[in-house]
C-alpha positions in Angstrom: -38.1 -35.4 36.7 -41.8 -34.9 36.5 -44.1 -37.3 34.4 -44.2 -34.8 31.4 -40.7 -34.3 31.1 -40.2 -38.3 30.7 -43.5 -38.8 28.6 -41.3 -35.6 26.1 -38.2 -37.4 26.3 -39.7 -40.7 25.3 -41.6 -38.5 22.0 -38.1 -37.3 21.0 -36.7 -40.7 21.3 -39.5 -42.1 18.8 -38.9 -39.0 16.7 -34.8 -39.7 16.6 -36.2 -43.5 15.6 -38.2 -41.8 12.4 -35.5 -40.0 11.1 -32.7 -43.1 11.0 -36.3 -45.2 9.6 -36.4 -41.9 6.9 -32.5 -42.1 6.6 -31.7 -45.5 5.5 -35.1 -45.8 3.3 -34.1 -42.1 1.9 -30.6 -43.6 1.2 -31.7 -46.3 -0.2 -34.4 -44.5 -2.7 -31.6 -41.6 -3.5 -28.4 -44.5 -4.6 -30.9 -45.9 -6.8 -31.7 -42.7 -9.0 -28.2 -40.9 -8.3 -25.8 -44.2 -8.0 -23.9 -46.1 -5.6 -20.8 -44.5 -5.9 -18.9 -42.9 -2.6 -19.4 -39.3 -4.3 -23.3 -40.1 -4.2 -23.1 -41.1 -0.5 -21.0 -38.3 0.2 -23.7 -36.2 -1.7 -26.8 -37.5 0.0 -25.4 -37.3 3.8 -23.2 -33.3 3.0 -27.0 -32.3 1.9 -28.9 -34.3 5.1 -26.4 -32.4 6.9 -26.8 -29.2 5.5 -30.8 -29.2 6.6 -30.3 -30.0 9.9 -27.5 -27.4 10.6 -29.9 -24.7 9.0 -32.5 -26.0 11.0 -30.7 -25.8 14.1 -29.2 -22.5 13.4 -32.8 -20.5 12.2 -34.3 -22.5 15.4 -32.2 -21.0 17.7 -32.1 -17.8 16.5 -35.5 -17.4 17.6 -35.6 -15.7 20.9 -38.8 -17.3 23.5 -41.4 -15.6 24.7 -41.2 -13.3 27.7 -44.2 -14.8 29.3 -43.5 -18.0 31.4 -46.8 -19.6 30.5 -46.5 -18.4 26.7 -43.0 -20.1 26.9 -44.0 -23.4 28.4 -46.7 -23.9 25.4 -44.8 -22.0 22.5 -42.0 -24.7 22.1 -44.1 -27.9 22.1 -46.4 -26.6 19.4 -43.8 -25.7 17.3 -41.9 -29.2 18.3 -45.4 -30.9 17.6 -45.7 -28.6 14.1 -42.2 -29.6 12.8 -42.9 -33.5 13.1 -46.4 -33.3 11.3 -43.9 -31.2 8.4 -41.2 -33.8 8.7 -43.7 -36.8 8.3 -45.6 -34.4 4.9 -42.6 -34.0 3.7 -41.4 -38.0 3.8 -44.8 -38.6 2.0 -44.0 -36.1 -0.6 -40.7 -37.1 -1.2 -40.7 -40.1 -3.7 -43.2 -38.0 -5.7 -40.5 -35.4 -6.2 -37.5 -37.9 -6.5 -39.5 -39.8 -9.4 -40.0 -36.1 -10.8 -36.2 -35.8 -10.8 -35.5 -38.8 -13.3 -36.1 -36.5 -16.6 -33.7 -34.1 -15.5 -31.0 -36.6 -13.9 -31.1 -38.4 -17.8 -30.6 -34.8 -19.4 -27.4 -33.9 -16.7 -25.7 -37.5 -17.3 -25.9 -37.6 -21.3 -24.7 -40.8 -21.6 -22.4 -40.2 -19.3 -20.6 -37.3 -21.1 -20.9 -34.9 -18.9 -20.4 -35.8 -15.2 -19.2 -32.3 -14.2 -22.9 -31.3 -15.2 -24.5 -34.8 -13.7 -22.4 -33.9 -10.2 -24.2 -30.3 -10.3 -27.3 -31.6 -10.6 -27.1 -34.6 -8.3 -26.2 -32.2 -5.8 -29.2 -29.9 -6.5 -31.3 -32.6 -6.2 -29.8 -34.2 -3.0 -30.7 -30.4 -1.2 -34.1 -29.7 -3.2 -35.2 -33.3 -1.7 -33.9 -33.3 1.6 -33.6 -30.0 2.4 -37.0 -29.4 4.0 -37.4 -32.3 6.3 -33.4 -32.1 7.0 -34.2 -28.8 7.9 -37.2 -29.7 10.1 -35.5 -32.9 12.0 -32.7 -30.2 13.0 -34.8 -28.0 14.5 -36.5 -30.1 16.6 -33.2 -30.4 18.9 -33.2 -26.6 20.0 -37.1 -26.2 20.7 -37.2 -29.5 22.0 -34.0 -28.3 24.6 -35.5 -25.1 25.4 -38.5 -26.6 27.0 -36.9 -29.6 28.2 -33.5 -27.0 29.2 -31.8 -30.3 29.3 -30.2 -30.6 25.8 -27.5 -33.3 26.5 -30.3 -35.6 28.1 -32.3 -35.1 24.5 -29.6 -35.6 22.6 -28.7 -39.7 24.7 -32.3 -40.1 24.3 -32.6 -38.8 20.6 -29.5 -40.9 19.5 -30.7 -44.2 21.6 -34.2 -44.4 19.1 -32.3 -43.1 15.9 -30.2 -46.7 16.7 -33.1 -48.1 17.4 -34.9 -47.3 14.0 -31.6 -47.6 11.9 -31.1 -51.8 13.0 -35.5 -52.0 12.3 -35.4 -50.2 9.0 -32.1 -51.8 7.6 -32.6 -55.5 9.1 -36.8 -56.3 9.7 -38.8 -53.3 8.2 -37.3 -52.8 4.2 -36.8 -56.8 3.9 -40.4 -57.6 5.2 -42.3 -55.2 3.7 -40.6 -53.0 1.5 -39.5 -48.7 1.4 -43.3 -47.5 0.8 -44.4 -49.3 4.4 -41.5 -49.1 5.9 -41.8 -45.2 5.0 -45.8 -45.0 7.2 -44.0 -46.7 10.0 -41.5 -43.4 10.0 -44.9 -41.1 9.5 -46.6 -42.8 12.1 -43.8 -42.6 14.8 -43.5 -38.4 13.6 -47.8 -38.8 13.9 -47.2 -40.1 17.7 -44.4 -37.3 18.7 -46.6 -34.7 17.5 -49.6 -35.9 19.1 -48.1 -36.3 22.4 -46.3 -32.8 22.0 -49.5 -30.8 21.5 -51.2 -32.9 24.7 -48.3 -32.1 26.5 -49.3 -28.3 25.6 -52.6 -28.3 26.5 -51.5 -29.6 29.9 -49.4 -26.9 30.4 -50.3 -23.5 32.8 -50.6 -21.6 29.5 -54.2 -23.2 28.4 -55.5 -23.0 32.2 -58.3 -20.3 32.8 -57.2 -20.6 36.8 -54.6 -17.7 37.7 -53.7 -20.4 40.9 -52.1 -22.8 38.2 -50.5 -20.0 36.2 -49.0 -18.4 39.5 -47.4 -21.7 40.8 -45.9 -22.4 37.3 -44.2 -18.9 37.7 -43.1 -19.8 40.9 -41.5 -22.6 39.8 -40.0 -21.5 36.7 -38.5 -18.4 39.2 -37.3 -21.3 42.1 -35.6 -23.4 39.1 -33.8 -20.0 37.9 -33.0 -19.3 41.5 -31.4 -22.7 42.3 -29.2 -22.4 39.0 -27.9 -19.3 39.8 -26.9 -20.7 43.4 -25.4 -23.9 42.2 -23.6 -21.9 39.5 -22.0 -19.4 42.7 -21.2 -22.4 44.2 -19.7 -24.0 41.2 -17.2 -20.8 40.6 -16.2 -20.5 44.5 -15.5 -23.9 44.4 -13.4 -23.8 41.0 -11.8 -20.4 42.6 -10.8 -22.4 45.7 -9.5 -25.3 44.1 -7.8 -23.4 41.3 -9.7 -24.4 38.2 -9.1 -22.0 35.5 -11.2 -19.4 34.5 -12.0 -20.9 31.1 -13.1 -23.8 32.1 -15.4 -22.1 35.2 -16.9 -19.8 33.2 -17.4 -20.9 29.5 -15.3 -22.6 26.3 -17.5 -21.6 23.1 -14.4 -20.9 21.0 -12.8 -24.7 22.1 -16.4 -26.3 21.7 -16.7 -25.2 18.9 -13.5 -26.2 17.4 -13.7 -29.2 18.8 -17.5 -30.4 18.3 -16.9 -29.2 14.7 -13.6 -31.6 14.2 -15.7 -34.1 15.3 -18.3 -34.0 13.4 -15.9 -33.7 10.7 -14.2 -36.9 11.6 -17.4 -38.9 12.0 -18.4 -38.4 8.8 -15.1 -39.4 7.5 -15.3 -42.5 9.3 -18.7 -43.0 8.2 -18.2 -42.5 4.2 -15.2 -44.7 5.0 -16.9 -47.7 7.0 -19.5 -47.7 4.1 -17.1 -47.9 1.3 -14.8 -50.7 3.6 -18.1 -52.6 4.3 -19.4 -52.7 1.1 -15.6 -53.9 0.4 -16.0 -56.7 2.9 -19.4 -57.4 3.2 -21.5 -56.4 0.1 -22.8 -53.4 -0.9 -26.5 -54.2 0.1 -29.0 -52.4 2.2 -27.7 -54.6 5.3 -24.3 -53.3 5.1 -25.4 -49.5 5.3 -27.7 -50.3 8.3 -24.8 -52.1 9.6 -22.5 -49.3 9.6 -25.2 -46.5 11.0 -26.4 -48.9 14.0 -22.9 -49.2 15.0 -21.8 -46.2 14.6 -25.5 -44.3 16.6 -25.5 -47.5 19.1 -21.9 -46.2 20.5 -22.8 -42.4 20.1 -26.3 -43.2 22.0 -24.2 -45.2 25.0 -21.5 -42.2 24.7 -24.0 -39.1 25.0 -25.7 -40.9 27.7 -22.1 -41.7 29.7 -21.6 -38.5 29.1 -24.3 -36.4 30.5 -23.8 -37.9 33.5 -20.2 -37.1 33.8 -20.5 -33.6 32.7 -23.1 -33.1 35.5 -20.4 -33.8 37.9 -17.2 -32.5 36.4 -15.9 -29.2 36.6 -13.9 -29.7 33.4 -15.5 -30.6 30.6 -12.9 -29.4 28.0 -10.6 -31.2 29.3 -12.9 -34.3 28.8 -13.6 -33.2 25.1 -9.4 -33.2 24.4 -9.5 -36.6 25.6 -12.8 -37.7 23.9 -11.1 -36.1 20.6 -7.7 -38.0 21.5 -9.2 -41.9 22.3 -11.5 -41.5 18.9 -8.3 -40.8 16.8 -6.6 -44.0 18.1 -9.7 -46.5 18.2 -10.3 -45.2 14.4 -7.2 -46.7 13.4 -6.9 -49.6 15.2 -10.4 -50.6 14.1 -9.3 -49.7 10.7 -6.7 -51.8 10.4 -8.5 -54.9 12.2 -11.2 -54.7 9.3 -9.0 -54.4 6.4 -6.7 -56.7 7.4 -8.4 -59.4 9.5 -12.3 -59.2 9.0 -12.3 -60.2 5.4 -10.5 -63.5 6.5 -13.4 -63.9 9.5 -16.0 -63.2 7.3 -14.7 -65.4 4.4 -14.2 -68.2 7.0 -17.9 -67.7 8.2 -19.1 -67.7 4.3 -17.4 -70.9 3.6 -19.7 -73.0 6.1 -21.6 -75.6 4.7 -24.0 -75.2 7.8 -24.6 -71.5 7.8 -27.7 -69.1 7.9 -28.0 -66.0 6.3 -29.7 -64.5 9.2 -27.5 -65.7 11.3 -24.8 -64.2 9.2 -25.9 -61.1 9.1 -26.3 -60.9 12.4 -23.4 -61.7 13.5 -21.2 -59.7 11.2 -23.3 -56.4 12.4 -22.3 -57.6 15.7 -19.0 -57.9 14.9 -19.1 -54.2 13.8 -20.4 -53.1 16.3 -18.4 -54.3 18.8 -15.5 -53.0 16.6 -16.7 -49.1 16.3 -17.5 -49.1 20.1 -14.6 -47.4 21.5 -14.5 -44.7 18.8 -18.5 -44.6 18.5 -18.8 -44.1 22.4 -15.9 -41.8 22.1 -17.6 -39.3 19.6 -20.6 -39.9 21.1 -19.6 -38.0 24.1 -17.8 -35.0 22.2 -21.2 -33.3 22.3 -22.8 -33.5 25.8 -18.7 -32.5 27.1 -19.1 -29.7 24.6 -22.3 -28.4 25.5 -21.0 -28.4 29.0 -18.0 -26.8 27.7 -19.4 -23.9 25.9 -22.5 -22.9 28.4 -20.4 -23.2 32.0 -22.0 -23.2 34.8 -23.2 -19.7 34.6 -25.1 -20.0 31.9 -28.5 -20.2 33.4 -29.7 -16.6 32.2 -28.5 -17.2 28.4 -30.9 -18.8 26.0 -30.7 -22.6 26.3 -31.8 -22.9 22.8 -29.6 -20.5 21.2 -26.6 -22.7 22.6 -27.9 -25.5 21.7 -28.0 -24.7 18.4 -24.2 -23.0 18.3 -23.0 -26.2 19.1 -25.2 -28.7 17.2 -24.5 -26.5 14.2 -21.2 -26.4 14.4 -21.1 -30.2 14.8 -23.0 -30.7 11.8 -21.3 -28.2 9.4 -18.3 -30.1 10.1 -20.4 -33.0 9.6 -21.3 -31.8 5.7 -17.5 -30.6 5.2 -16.2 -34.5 6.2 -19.2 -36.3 3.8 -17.9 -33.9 1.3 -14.3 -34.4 1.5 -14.1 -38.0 2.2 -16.0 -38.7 -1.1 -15.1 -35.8 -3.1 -11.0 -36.0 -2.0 -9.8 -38.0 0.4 -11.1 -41.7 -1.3 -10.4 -41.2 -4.1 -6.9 -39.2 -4.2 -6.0 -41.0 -1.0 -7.4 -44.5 -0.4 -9.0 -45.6 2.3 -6.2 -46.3 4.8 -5.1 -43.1 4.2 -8.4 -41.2 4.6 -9.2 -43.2 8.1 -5.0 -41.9 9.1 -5.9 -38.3 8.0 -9.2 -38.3 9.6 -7.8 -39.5 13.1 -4.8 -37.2 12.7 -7.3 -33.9 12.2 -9.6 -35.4 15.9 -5.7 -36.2 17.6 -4.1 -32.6 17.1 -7.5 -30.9 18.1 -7.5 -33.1 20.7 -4.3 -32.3 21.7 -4.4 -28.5 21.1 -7.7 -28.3 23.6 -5.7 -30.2 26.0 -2.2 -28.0 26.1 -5.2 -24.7 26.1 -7.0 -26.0 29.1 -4.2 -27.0 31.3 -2.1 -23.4 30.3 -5.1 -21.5 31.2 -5.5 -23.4 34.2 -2.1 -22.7 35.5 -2.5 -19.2 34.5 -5.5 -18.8 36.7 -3.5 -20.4 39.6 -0.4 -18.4 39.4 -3.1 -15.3 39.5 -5.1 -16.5 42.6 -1.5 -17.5 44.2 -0.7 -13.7 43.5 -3.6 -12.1 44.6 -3.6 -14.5 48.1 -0.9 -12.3 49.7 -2.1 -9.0 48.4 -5.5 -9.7 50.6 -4.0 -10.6 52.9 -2.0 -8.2 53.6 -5.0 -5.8 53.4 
């Protein structure tokens, strides 16, 4: 990996650390004007969501340009463009929430009306966070069409978004409050901008020498040519061994599916986990970073495990059904330990005549943590196993970005639809037990629906080749 490429990687990884800073301060801001109910979560994280699927999705609709030097510049000025947008539009955003209180007093009438104060919470939640939502989520297919290593961006993207979730909830708001804590997020959007439009002007496309421009073609052509001879070699060796055809070439339709339930389920678990904590340990600003540095801590070690593996593996929907399958069991299991045994720990730790706060809340995050690991690191690894999945190893000549963006937008409209129904339905018609069972039930029959696809269509490629063996040879 060349010096630029890491010098990117480490920009995106402050970048994912700005937008869990703007996350938890944003949360924080938005309970206080529209309440600290579970629908007001719900609300805030379904219209997050919303942004950066719509961001993803216009992002990588945009084909690049034809010109190898016009495409090596093109991306990192727009990368550089949306972070200086995302960090405007942080700045702007208390302004516009504090515009909001006249008509959130009008919609709730004493509350009267909630049907009406719902509507207009919700109008609110998008009008606010829609733009930098939508700016954050289109960072992840221009920043993978330059990089053309999306799985690697997201490990690295997730690793600083934990990263700024435990500084914002646990040092940053306590010491010096939202508005500072806010210019630490600008000036880490101020730093990944800056870098990106260096990066730019280093690149073949602002050289006057022809030589430069001529030996970044040549590379960008050698690249191409050694993908398409690894992906040859990746389908003769699938053909010899027997792999199945869906699996050799490409599994959009199962990524899909399956990246989508999982997104779905995280979110479930997420409204969930912040009700249950809030339960258990209080509902303060520590228990919400508590719950989103676990939970991004195990998707961060997940995406990274898994980028590796899917380097290697020839199967990665088979991985993804068994990603989908070990998240549905940890879920429950940790459910049960926290409703059921945590409150006794933490009530235990309370009573001490000796103890800390800080100490306390450290090691009750820890405790979490620890807890969510296997089902974190789990659905952590759902995406890199379904980028894998959907692209296949001949997917050097399609549009790195536009898959990208399939995928990450189909995990994050799965995303919106489990923020909505775990606070909206499954809470409150359900309980929590219930909603953690249904949840893990919905990842556990994807999970096991993939599975029986991927191991029919793999004997179905076999019992082809074994056909088709004696045919040749008999020719």
């Amino acid at each position: 990996m060349t010096s630029a490429r890491r010098i990117f990687i480490l920009l995106y990884t402050a970048s994912g650390a700005a937008a869990l800073v703007y996350e938890v301060v944003w949360t924080r801001l938005l309970t206080l004007q529209l309440g600290h109910t579970v629908a007001a979560a719900s609300t805030v994280l379904a219209a997050f969501m919303g942004g950066l699927a719509l961001g993803a999705w216009i992002a990588g609709s945009f084909d690049s340009p034809v010109d190898s030097r016009a495409r090596a510049a093109a991306p990192l000025r727009a990368y550089a463009t949306l972070e200086i947008v995302i960090a405007g539009s942080a700045l702007l955003l208390p302004l516009v929430l504090r515009a909001s209180v006249p008509a959130l007093a009008w919609a709730y009438a004493d509350g009267t009306a909630p049907a009406r104060f719902g509507l207009v919470r919700v109008a609110i939640s998008v009008v606010v966070l829609g733009v930098p939502a939508a700016a954050m989520g289109a960072t992840f297919p221009i920043a993978a069409e330059w990089l053309t290593e999306a799985a690697r961006l997201y490990a690295a993207n997730t690793a600083g978004a934990a990263i700024g979730a435990v500084a914002a909830g646990f040092w940053l708001i306590p010491a010096i409050g939202l508005r500072a804590t806010t210019w630490v997020g600008v000036a880490l959007n101020g730093v990944a901008a800056s870098g990106a439009f260096w990066l730019a002007t280093r690149t073949p496309a602002n050289t006057e020498t022809a030589k430069t421009a001529e030996k970044f073609s040549v590379e960008d052509r050698t690249k191409n040519s050694l993908r398409s001879q690894r992906s040859r070699r990746s389908t003769r060796a699938a053909k010899s061994s027997g792999q199945s055809a869906l699996e050799v070439k490409a599994s959009p339709t199962i990524a899909w599916i399956a990246v989508a339930v999982s997104g779905f389920a995280a979110l479930v678990y997420e409204v969930a986990w912040t009700r249950l904590l809030a339960l258990v340990i209080g509902p303060t600003t520590y228990a919400f970073a508590t719950m989103a540095a676990a939970f991004i801590s195990g998707l961060a070690i997940g995406s990274a495990a898994a980028t590796r593996i899917a380097r290697r593996t020839s199967r990665p929907a088979t991985w993804l059904a068994a990603m989908l399958l070990v998240s549905a069991v940890s879920a429950v299991a940790a459910a049960w330990f926290a409703a059921t045994r945590m409150p006794l720990v933490i009530a235990q730790q309370v009573a001490d005549p000796s103890v800390v706060f800080g100490r306390l809340v450290v090691s009750q995050a820890a405790s979490v943590a620890l807890l969510l690991l296997p089902m974190t690191v789990a659905l952590g690894a759902t995406f890199p196993f379904a980028l894998a999945a959907a692209s296949g190893p001949v997917s050097a000549e399609a549009s790195v970005a536009r898959m990208t963006s399939r995928v990450y937008a189909a995990n994050t409209v799965g995303a919106i639809t489990g923020a909505l129904a775990a606070g909206f339905l499954l809470i409150p018609r359900i309980g929590l037990r219930a909603t953690f069972e249904a949840a893990a039930l919905a990842a556990a029959i994807t999970g096991g629906v993939c599975l029986i696809v991927t191991i029919r269509s793999r004997e179905t490629f076999r019992s082809r080749s074994g056909g088709a063996r004696p045919a040749a040879a008999s020719i």
